[in-house]
C-alpha positions in Angstrom: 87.5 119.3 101.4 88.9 117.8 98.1 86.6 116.3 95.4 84.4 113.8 95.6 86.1 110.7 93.2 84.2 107.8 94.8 80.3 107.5 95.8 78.1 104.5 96.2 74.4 105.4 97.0 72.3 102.2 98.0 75.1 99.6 97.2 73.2 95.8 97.7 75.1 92.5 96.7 73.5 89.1 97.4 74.5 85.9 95.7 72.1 82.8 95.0 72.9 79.5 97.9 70.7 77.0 96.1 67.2 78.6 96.5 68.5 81.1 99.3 69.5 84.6 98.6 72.3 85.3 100.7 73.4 89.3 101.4 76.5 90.4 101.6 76.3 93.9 101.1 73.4 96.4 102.7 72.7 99.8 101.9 76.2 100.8 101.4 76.2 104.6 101.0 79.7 106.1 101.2 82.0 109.5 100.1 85.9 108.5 99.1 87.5 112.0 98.7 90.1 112.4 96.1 93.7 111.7 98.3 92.4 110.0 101.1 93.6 106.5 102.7 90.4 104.7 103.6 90.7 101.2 105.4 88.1 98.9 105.3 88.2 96.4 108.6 85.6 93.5 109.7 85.7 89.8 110.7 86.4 87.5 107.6 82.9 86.4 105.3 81.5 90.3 106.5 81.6 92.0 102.7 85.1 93.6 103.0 86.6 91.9 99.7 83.5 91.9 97.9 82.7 95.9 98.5 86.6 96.5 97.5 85.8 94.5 94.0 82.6 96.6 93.5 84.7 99.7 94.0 87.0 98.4 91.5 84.2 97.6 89.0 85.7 93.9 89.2 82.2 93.2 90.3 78.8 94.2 89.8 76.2 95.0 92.9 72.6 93.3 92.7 71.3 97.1 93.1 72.3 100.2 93.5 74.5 103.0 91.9 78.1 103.4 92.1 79.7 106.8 90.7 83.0 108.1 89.4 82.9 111.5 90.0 79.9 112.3 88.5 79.8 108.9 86.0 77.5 106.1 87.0 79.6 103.2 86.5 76.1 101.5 86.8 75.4 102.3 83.3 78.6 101.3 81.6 79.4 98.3 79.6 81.7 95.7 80.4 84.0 97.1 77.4 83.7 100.7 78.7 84.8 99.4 82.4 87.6 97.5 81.4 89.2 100.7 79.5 88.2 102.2 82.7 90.0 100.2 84.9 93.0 99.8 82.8 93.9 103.5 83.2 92.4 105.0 86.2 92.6 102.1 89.0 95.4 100.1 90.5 94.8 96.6 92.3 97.6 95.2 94.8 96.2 91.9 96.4 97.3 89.5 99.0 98.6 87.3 96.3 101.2 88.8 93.9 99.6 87.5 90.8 102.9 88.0 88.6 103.1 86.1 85.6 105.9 83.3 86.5 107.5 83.5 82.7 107.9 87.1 82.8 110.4 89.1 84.2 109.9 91.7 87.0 110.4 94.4 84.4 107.7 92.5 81.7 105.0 92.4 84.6 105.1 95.9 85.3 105.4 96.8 81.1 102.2 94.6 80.4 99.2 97.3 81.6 100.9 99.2 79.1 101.6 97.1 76.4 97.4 96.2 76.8 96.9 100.0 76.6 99.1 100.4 73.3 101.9 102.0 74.9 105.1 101.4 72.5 107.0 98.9 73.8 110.4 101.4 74.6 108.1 103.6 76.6 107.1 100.9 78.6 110.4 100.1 79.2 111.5 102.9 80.3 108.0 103.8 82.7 108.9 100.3 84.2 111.7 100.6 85.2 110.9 103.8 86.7 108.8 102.4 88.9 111.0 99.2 89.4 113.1 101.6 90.8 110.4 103.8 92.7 110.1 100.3 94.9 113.9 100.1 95.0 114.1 96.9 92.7 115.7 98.6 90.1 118.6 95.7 90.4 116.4 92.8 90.2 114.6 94.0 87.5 115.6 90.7 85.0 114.6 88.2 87.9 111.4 86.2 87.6 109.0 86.0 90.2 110.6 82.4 91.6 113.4 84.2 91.9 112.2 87.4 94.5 110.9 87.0 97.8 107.4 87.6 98.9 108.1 91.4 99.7 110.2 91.8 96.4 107.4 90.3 94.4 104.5 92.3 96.2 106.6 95.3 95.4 106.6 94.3 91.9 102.7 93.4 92.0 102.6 97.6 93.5 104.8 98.9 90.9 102.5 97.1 88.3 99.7 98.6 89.6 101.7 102.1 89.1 101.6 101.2 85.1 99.4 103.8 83.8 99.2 106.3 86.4 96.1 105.6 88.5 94.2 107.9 90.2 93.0 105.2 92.9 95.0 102.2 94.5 92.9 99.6 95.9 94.6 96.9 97.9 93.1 93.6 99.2 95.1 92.2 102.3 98.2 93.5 100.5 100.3 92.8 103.6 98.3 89.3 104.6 100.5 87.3 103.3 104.3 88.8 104.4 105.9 88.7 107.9 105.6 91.8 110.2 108.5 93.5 109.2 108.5 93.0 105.7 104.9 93.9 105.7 105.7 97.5 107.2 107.8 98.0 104.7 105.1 97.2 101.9 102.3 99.2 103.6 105.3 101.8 104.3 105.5 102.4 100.1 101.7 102.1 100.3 101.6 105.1 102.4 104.6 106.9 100.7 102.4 106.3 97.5 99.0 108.1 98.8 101.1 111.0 100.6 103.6 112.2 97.5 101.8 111.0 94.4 98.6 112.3 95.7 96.6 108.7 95.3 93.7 107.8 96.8 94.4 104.5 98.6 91.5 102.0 99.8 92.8 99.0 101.3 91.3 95.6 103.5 93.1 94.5 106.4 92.6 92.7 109.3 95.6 94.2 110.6 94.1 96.9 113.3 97.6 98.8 113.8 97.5 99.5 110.0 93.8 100.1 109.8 94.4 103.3 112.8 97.2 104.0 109.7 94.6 105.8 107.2 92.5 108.9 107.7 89.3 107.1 107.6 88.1 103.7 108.8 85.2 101.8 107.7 84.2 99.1 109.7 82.2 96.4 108.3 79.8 94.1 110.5 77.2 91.7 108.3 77.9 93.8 105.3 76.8 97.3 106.9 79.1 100.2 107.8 78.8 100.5 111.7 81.9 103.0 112.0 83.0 105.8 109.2 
């Protein structure tokens, strides 16, 4: 069994709906082994999204510890986490979220440019990984310019920048046709096999979900299955 790198021990999230405290997360307790593909399923509105951002400290639970290793991210500042998720995490969501005035090659430099890397090294790291996705050649093109599976492989080689130790993706194939999504979750998987990546992703899509070497199944914002 590899290392522990992910564990959340009594994970609650509720938001305020006028003077009604709505949950959305209960009692989340779960293990995320270094190198494993976990796939988090569920009806829409049952947590899925919300637990992914709370693993990506992009959110905060109401209670509750979540731990790096053996950090509690519960104890961090909000400066500390964004250094944090800057260079160990990776986010791929349903919508590219490029930067239209940029080129391919400038979305994938900028996580390094915000971590200081010199501008040449950046260059070359991107297109690296421009050419990792096989979009070596479009590398000059703007987003307007790619087409939804050429710009989601940007949005993945992006989150390649600084070398993350986790990938989490949010529907990253929700919004492509069939085939071009099995090409995107193809790389996906290609990534979590040969770069040795752990790899959480949402989907509605069950045939990809049976895809990863764990399922969680979400139902009212408790795990029912994994």
């Amino acid at each position: 069994m590899s290392e522990c790198l992910i564990r959340t021990r009594d994970l609650n999230k509720s938001f305020m709906s006028g003077k009604s405290e709505l949950s959305v997360l209960s009692e989340i307790n779960l293990d995320i082994q270094q190198h494993e593909m976990l796939a988090i399923i569920g009806a829409s509105g049952v947590g899925k999204s919300t637990l992914l951002h709370i693993l990506g400290v992009l959110d905060h639970p109401t209670s509750g510890h979540i731990y790096y290793k053996h950090e509690d991210l519960s104890r961090w500042d909000a400066a500390r986490l964004a250094v944090f998720r800057n260079k160990t995490l990776g986010f791929v969501f349903q919508f590219h979220h490029l930067l239209p005035e940029f080129t391919a090659l400038e979305n994938v430099m900028l996580p390094m440019l915000i971590q200081k890397t010199p501008k040449p090294a950046a260059q070359v790291r991107a297109r690296g990984l421009l050419a990792e996705v096989d979009l070596e050649q479009r590398a000059t093109h703007r987003p307007g310019e790619l087409s939804g599976g050429e710009q989601q492989r940007v949005a993945i080689a992006r989150a390649l920048a600084n070398n993350p130790q986790l990938l989490l993706a949010d529907e990253p194939t929700g919004n492509l046709d069939s085939k071009t999504g099995d090409e995107v979750f193809g790389l996906l998987q290609e990534l979590n096999q040969q770069k040795k990546m752990t790899l959480i992703y949402v989907t509605h899509n069950e045939t990809l979900a049976h895809r990863a070497d764990r399922i969680i199944r979400l139902v009212d914002g408790k795990i029912v299955e994994g």
